[in-house]
C-alpha positions as CSV (number, residue, x, y, z in Angstrom):
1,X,92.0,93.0,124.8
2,X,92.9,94.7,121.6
3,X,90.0,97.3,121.8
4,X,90.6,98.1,125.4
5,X,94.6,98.7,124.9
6,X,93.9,100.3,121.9
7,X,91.6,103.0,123.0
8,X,94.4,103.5,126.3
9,X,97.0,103.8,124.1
10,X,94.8,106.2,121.1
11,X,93.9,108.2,124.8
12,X,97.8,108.4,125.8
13,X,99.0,109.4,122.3
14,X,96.7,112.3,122.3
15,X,97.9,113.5,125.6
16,X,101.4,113.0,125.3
17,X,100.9,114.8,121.8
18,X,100.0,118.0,123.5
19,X,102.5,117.8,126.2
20,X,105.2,117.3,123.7
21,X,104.6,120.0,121.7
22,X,104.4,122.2,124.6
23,X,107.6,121.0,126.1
24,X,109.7,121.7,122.9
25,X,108.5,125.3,123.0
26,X,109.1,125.3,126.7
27,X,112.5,124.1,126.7
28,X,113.6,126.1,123.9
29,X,113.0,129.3,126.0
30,X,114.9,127.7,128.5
31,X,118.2,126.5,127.0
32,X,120.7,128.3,125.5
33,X,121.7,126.2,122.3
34,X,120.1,123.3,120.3
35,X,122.5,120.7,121.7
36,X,121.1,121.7,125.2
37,X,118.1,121.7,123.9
38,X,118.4,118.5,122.5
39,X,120.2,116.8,125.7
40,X,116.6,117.8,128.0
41,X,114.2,116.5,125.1
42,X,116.4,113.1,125.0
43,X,116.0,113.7,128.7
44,X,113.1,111.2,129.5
45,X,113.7,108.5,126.9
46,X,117.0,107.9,128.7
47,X,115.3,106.5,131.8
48,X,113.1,105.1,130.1
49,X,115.9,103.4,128.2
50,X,117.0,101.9,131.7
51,X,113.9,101.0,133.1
52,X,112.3,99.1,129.9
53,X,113.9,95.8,130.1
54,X,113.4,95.5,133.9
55,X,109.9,96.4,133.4
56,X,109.7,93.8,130.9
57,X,110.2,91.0,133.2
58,X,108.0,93.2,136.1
59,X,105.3,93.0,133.7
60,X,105.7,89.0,133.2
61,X,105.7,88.8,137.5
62,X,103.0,91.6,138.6
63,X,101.0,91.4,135.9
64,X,100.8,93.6,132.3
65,X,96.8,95.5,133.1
66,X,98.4,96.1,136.6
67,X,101.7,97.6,135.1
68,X,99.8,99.7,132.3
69,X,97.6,101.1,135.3
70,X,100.7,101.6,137.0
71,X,102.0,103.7,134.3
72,X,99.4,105.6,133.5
73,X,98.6,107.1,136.6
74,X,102.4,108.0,137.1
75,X,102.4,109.9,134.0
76,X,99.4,111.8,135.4
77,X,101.6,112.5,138.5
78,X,104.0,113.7,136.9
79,X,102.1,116.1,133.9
80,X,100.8,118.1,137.7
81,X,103.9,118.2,138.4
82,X,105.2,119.6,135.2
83,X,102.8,122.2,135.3
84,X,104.5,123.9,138.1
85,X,108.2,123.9,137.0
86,X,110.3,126.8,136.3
87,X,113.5,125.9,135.7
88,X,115.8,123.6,133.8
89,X,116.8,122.2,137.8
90,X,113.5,121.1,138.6
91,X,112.6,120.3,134.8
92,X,115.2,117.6,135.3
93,X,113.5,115.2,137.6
94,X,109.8,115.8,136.5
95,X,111.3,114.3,132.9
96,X,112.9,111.8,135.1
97,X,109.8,111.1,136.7
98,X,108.0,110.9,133.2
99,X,110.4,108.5,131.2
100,X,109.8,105.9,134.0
101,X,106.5,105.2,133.7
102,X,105.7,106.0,129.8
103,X,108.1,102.2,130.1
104,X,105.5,101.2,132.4
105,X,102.8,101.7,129.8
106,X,104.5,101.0,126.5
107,X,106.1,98.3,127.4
108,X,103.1,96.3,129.5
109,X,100.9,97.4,126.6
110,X,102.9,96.0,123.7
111,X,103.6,93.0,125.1
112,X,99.8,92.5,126.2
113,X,98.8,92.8,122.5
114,X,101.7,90.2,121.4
115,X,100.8,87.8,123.5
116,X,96.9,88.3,122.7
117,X,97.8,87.8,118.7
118,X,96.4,84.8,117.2
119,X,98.7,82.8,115.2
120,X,99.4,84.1,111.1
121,X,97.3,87.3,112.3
122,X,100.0,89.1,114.0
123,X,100.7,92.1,111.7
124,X,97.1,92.5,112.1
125,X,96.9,92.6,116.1
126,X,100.2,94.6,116.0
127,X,99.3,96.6,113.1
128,X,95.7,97.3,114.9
129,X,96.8,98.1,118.0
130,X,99.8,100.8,116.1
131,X,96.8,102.7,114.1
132,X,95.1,103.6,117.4
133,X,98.2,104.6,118.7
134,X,99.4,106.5,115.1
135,X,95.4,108.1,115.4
136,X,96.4,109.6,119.1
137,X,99.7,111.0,117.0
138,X,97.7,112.0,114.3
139,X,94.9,114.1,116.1
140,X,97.2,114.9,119.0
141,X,99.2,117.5,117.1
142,X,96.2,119.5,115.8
143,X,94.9,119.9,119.5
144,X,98.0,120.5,120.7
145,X,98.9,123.3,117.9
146,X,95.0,124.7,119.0
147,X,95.7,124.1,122.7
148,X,99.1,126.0,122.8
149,X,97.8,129.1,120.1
150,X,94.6,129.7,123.0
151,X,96.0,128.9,126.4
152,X,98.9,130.5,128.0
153,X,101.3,129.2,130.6
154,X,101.2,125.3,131.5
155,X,97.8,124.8,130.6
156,X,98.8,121.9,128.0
157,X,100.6,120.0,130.9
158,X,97.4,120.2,133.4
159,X,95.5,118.7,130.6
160,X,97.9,116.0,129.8
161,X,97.8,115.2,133.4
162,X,94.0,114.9,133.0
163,X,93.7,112.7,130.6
164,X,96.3,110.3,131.4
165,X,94.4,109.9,135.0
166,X,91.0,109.5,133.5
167,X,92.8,106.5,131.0
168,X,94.7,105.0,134.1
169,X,90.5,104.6,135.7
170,X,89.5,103.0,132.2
171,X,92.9,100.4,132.3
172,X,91.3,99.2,135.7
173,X,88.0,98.4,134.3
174,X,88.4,97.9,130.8
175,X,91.7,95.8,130.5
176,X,91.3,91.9,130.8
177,X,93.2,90.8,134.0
178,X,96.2,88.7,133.0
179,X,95.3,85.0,132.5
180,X,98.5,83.0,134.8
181,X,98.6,84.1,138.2
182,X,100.6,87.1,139.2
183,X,103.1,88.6,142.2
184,X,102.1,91.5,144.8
185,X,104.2,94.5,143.7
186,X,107.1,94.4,146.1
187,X,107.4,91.0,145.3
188,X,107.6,91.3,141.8
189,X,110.1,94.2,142.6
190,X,112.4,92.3,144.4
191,X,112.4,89.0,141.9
192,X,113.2,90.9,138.7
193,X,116.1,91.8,140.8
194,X,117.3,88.9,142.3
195,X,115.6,86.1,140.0
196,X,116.0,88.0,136.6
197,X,118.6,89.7,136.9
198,X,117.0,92.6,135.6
199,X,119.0,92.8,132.4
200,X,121.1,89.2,131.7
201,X,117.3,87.3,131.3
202,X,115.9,89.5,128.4
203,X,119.3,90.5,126.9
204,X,119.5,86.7,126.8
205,X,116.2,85.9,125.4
206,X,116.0,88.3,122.6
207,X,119.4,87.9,121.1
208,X,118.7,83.8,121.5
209,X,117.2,83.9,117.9
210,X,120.1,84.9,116.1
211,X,121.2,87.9,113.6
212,X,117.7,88.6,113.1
213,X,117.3,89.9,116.2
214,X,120.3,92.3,116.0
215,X,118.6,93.7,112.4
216,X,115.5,94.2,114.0
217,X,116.9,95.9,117.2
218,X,118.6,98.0,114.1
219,X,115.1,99.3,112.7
220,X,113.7,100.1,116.3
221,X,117.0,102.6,117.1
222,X,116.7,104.3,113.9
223,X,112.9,104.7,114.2
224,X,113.3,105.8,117.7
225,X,115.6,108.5,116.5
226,X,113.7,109.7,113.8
227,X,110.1,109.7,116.2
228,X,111.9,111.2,118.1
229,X,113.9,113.8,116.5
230,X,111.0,115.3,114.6
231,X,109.0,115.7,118.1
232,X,111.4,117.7,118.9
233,X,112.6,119.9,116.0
234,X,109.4,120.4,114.6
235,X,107.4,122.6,116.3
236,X,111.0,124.9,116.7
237,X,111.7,125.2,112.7
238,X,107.9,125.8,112.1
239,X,108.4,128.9,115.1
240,X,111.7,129.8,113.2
241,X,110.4,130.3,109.9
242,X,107.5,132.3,111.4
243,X,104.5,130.3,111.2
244,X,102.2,129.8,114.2
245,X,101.7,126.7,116.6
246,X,98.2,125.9,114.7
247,X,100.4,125.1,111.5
248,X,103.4,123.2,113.3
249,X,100.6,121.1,114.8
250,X,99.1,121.0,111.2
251,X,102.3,119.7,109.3
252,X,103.3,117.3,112.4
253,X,100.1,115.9,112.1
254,X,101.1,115.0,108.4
255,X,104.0,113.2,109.3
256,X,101.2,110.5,111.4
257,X,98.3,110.9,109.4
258,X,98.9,108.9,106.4
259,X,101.0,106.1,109.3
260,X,97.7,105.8,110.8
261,X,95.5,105.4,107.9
262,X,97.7,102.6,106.2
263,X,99.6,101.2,109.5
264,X,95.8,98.4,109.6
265,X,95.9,97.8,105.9
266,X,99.4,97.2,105.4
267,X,99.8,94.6,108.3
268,X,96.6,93.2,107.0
269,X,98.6,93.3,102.9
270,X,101.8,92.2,104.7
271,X,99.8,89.0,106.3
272,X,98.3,87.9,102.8
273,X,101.2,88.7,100.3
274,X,104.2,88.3,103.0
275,X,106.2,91.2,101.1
276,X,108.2,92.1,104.3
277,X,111.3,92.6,102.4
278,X,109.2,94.4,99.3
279,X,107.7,96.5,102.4
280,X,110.4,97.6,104.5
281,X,113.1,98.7,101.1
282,X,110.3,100.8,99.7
283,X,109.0,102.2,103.0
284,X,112.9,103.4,103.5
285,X,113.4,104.6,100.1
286,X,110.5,107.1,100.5
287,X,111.5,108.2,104.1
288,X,114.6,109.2,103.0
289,X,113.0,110.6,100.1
290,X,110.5,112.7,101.5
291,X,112.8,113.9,104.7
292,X,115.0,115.7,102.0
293,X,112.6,117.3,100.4
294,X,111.2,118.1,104.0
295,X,114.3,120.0,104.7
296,X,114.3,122.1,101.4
297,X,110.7,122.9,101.3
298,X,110.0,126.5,102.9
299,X,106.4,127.1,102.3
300,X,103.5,125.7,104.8
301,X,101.9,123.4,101.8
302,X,105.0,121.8,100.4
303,X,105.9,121.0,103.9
304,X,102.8,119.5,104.5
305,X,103.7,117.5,101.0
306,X,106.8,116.2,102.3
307,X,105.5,114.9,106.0
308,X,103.1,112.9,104.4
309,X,104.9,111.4,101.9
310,X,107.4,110.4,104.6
311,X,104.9,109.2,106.3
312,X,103.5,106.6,104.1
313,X,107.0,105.2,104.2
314,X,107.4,104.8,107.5
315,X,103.8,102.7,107.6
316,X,105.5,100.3,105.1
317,X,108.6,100.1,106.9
318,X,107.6,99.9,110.7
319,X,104.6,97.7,110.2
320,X,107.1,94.6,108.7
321,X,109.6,95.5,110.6
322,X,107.7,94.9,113.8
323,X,106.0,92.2,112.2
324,X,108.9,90.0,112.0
325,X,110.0,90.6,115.9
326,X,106.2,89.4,116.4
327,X,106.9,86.4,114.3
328,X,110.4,85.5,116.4
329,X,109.0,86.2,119.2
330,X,106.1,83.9,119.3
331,X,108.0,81.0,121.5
332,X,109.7,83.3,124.1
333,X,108.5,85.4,126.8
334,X,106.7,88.3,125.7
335,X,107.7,90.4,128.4
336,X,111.2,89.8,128.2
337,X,111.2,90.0,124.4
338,X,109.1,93.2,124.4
339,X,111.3,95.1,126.7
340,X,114.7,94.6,124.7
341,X,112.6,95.7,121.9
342,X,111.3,98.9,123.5
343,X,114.7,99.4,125.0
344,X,116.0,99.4,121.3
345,X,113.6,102.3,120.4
346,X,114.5,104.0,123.4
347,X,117.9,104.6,122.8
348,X,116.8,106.0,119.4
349,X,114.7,108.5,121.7
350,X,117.7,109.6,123.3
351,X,119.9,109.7,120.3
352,X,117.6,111.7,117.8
353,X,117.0,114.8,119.6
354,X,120.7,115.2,120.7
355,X,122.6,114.5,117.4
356,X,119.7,115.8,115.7
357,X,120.6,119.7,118.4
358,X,124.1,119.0,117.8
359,X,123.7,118.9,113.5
360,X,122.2,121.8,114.3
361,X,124.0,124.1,116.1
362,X,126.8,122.8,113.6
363,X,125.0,123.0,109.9
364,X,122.1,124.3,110.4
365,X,118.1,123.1,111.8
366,X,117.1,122.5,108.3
367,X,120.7,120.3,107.5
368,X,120.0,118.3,110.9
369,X,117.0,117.2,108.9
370,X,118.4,116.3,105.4
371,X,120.9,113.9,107.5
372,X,118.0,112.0,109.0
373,X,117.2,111.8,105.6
374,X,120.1,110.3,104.3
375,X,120.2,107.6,107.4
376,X,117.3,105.9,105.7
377,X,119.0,106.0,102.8
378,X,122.1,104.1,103.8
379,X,119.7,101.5,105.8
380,X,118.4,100.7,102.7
381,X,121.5,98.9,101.5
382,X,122.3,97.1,104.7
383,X,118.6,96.0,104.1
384,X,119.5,94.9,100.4
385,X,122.6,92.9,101.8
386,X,120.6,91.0,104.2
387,X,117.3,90.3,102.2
388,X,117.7,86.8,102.2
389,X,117.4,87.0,106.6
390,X,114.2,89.0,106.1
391,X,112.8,86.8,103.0
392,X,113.4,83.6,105.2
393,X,110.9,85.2,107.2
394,X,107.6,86.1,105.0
395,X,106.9,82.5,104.5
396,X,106.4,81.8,108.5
């Protein structure tokens, strides 16, 4: 299970990676000003955002390999369709289209690898199946940087379309079927809305473990935004100080590379030493760090410098963080817990890009950066005044 999700979800990374890029240079030709600009790139996360917790409990009812499958051959759908837009009108529902089913996918496959983790080993399944997925992020950016610099027009949507269909025909034959018996589609459909509830049963479920929950739905929003906003922004300061798409993808790259090499290791160091509060104050302290610098630096190498060095932070931070919802989690259902989770993250999607265009039109791109710097600054005190929530937690 974890090597079959994990080579989807390294596949999907990749190709998103490349679409991504392109749409941020695409969509900056189309709006007017970064808060527009900002509004269409938190475009897809928004219903995403609305579809995650129902597709949470779909997963539970139709089954999680049938809902990844699902997923990924909707996002292939909808990079062909991408690839023949035009204008911000049509541009509109194609996102639409897209922030359905990447839920379908992330949510199904998270929740898969939860429920698949062994007992006392679940940094390591969740910190395994986060480095393939960091990898796809990490490589991603260098093809797409190479991919935009040598093909014109919407050649980088056709090929996300591409691979997303050829990892949809791996899910069917690679990805154990689930192990309880599951619902036909329209089935499933109809019970998450009448028997669920769509929203009332996860809401319920996640927030049934207490404060903890509320602090670790905290991490996911700000983590969202950040992902988010630096997806975004990125590859429009590297155009705007004049350097080409082969170095944005260079120093984006940076900001996942050193994530991917030490998101495995640290769950593994995180499992022996349980340093989860040690972990996520550090891994703030040198995101903050290293955005600020970030949004000084003017040069290609010190950039690179800065990305990286955020980077490593985040590793430290996200892999405890997520931990511990994997450790609360273990006696609920995963579906339902998963998609509260995701749905958390998702409204950090939305967020980032559209305070981060509205900073910007305001201060300045390079200011819209320095605050997402100081946000991880200030989360590192509410994290100091609630270590004794997080510490209760490293001995389970």
């Amino acid at each position: 299970m974890l090597i079959s999700l994990s080579v989807v979800i390294f596949v999907y990374t990749v190709a998103t990676s490349i679409m991504q890029y392109k749409l941020a240079l695409f969509v900056d030709e189309l709006t007017p000003s970064y808060t527009f600009f900002g509004l269409i790139m938190g475009l897809p996360w928004l219903f995403s955002l609305l579809t995650d917790m129902p597709t949470g409990a779909f997963a539970e009812r139709f089954g999680k390999k049938r809902t990844v499958t699902l997923g990924l051959f909707g996002l292939a759908l909808s990079g062909f369709i991408l690839s023949a837009v035009s204008n911000v009108f049509n541009l509109f529902w194609v996102l639409v289209l897209f922030g359905i089913f990447e839920g379908f996918l992330t949510v199904a496959g998270m929740a898969s690898i939860i429920a698949a983790s062994p007992r006392l080993k679940e940094n390591r399944f969740v910190g395994g199946y986060l480095s393939a997925s960091s990898f796809g992020y990490a490589v991603g950016p260098l093809l797409a940087g190479a991919v935009v610099a040598w093909f014109g027009g919407q050649t980088p949507f056709l090929i996300f379309a591409c691979i997303c269909f050829g990892a949809g025909v791996f899910s069917i034959f690679a990805i154990p079927a689930d192990s309880k018996k599951t619902e036909v589609f329209f089935t499933a459909l109809r019970n998450v809305v009448i028997k669920d509830r769509i929203y009332k049963a996860e809401l319920k479920e996640f927030f049934s473990v207490g404060r903890i929950a509320v602090f670790i739905g905290a991490f996911m929003l700000v983590s969202g935004m950040w992902s988010e906003f630096i997806w975004a922004m990125e590859p429009i300061l590297i155009k705007e100080a004049g350097e080409s798409a082969l170095w944005g993808g260079v120093i984006l790259s940076a900001f996942v590379v050193p994530f991917a090499l030490l998101d495995y290791p640290v769950g593994r160091w995180i499992d022996r030493k349980q340093k989860r509060f040690l972990s996520i104050f550090f891994g703030l302290f040198a995101c903050g760090a290293g955005v600020i610098a970030f949004s000084f630096a003017h040069s290609p190498v010190l950039m690179l410098s800065a990305a990286a060095g955020t980077s490593v932070g985040f590793a430290f931070f996200y892999v405890a963080a997520n931990g511990i919802f994997d450790s609360f989690s273990t006696y609920h259902a995963r579906g339902l817990m998963t998609g509260v989770w995701q749905s958390a993250e998702d409204i950090g999607f939305v967020i980032g890009p559209i305070l981060g265009g509205l900073l910007a039109d305001i201060w300045g791109l390079r200011a819209a950066f320095m605050f997402f710097g100081f946000i991880f600054l200030v989360l590192m005190l509410a994290v100091l005044k609630e270590k004794q929530l997080i510490v209760g937690y490293e001995l389970r």
